[in-house]
C-alpha positions in Angstrom: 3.9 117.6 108.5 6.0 114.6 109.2 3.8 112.4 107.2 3.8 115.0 104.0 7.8 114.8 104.3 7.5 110.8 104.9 5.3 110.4 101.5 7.6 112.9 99.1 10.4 110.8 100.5 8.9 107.9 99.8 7.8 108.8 96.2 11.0 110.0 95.4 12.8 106.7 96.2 9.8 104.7 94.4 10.7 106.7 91.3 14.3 106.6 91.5 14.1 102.7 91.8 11.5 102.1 89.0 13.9 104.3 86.7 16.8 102.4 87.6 14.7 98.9 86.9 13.7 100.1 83.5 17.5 101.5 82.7 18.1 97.9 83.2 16.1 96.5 81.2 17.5 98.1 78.4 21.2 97.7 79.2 23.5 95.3 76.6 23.0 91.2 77.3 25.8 90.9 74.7 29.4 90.2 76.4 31.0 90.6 73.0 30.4 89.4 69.2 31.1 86.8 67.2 31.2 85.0 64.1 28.8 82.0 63.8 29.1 79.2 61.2 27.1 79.2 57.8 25.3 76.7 59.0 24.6 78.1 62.3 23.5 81.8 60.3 21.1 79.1 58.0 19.7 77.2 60.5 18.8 81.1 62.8 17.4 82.9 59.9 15.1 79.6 58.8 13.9 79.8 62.2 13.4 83.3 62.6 11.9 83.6 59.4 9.1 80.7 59.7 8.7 82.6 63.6 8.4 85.9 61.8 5.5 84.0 59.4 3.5 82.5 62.5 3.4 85.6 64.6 3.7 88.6 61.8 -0.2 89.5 62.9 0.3 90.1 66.2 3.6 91.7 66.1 4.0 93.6 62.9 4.4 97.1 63.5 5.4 96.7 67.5 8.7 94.8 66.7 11.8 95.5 64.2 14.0 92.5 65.1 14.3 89.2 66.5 16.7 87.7 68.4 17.5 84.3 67.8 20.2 81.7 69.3 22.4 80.5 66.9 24.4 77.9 68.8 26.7 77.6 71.6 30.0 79.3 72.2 33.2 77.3 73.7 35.3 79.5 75.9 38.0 79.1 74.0 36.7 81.2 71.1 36.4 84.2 72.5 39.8 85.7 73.4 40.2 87.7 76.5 37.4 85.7 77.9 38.4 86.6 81.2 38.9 90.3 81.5 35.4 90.3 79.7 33.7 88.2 82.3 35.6 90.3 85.0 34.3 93.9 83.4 31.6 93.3 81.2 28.3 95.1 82.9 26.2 92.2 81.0 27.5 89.6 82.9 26.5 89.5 86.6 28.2 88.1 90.2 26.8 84.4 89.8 28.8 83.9 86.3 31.7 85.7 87.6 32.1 83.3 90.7 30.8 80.3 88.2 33.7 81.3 86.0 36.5 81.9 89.1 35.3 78.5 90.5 34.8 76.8 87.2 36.9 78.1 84.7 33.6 77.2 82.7 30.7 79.0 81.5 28.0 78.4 79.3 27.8 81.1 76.1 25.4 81.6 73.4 25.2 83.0 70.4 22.5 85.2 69.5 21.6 86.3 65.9 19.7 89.3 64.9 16.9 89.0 62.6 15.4 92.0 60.8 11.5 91.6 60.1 11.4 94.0 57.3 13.6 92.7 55.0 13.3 88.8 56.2 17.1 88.3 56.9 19.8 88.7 59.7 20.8 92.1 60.0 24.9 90.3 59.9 26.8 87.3 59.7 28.1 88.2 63.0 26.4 87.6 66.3 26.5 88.1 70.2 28.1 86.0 72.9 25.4 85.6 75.3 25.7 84.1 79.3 22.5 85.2 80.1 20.0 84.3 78.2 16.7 85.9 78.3 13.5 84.3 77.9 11.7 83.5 75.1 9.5 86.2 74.4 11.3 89.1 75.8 12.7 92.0 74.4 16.5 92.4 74.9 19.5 94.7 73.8 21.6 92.9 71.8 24.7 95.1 70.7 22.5 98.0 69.8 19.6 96.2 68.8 16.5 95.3 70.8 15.0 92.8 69.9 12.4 89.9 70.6 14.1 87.0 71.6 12.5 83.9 69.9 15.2 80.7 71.2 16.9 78.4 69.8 17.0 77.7 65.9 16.3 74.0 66.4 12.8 74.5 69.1 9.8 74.4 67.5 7.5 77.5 68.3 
């Protein structure tokens, strides 16, 4: 009897942890957006674009968008950079204590790329701290999408 009550116990917790693990998987990398330069926006989509022409066979179908980085972000561009590092749920306790002990953290600037029509879904982007890695799907605002890198990286 003990061990039937031990094992639903222990299921139960199992479950509840794998749900919250996948609930995070899906939550918002974006601190905030923001408006990258023309050039920036040229340089993302030609990468995404010529990523889109490599892979299209093994991903059409599976994936809508692409996430690609579309430069770096100085503090000073974002206004109310601190209140958003100190609530944002996308940004977690190591950047928080980089930022109070730093004043200085490193953001990027994510673009989204939509495969079916071959161009960013916006000239504005997403302020990034944590980057994911390449080839993972991340929420960007409230698009998931396959992050590719940087627009200068070759594939």
């Amino acid at each position: 009897m003990k061990r039937s009550r031990f094992a639903v116990v222990t299921i139960f917790l199992l479950l509840g942890a794998c749900t919250q693990f996948e609930s995070s998987q899906s939550s918002d990398t974006a601190i905030t957006t923001y408006q990258p330069s023309a050039n920036e926006l040229r340089l993302a989509e030609n990468r995404a674009r010529g990523y889109w022409a490599s892979h299209k066979s093994e991903l059409s179908g599976k994936i809508r968008y692409l996430g690609v980085q579309s430069g770096s972000i100085f503090d000073s561009d974002i206004p109310d950079l601190d209140s958003i590092i100190m609530t944002s749920p996308a940004v977690n306790d190591l950047y928080r204590e980089q930022y109070l002990t730093n004043d200085d953290v490193d953001i990027y600037g994510v673009s989204i790329f939509d495969v079916n029509n071959g161009k960013l879904v916006s000239p504005i982007g997403y302020a990034v701290l944590d980057l994911p890695a390449r080839g993972q799907v991340a929420r960007f605002g409230p698009y998931m999408a396959l992050y590719i890198g940087d627009s200068k990286s070759g594939f």
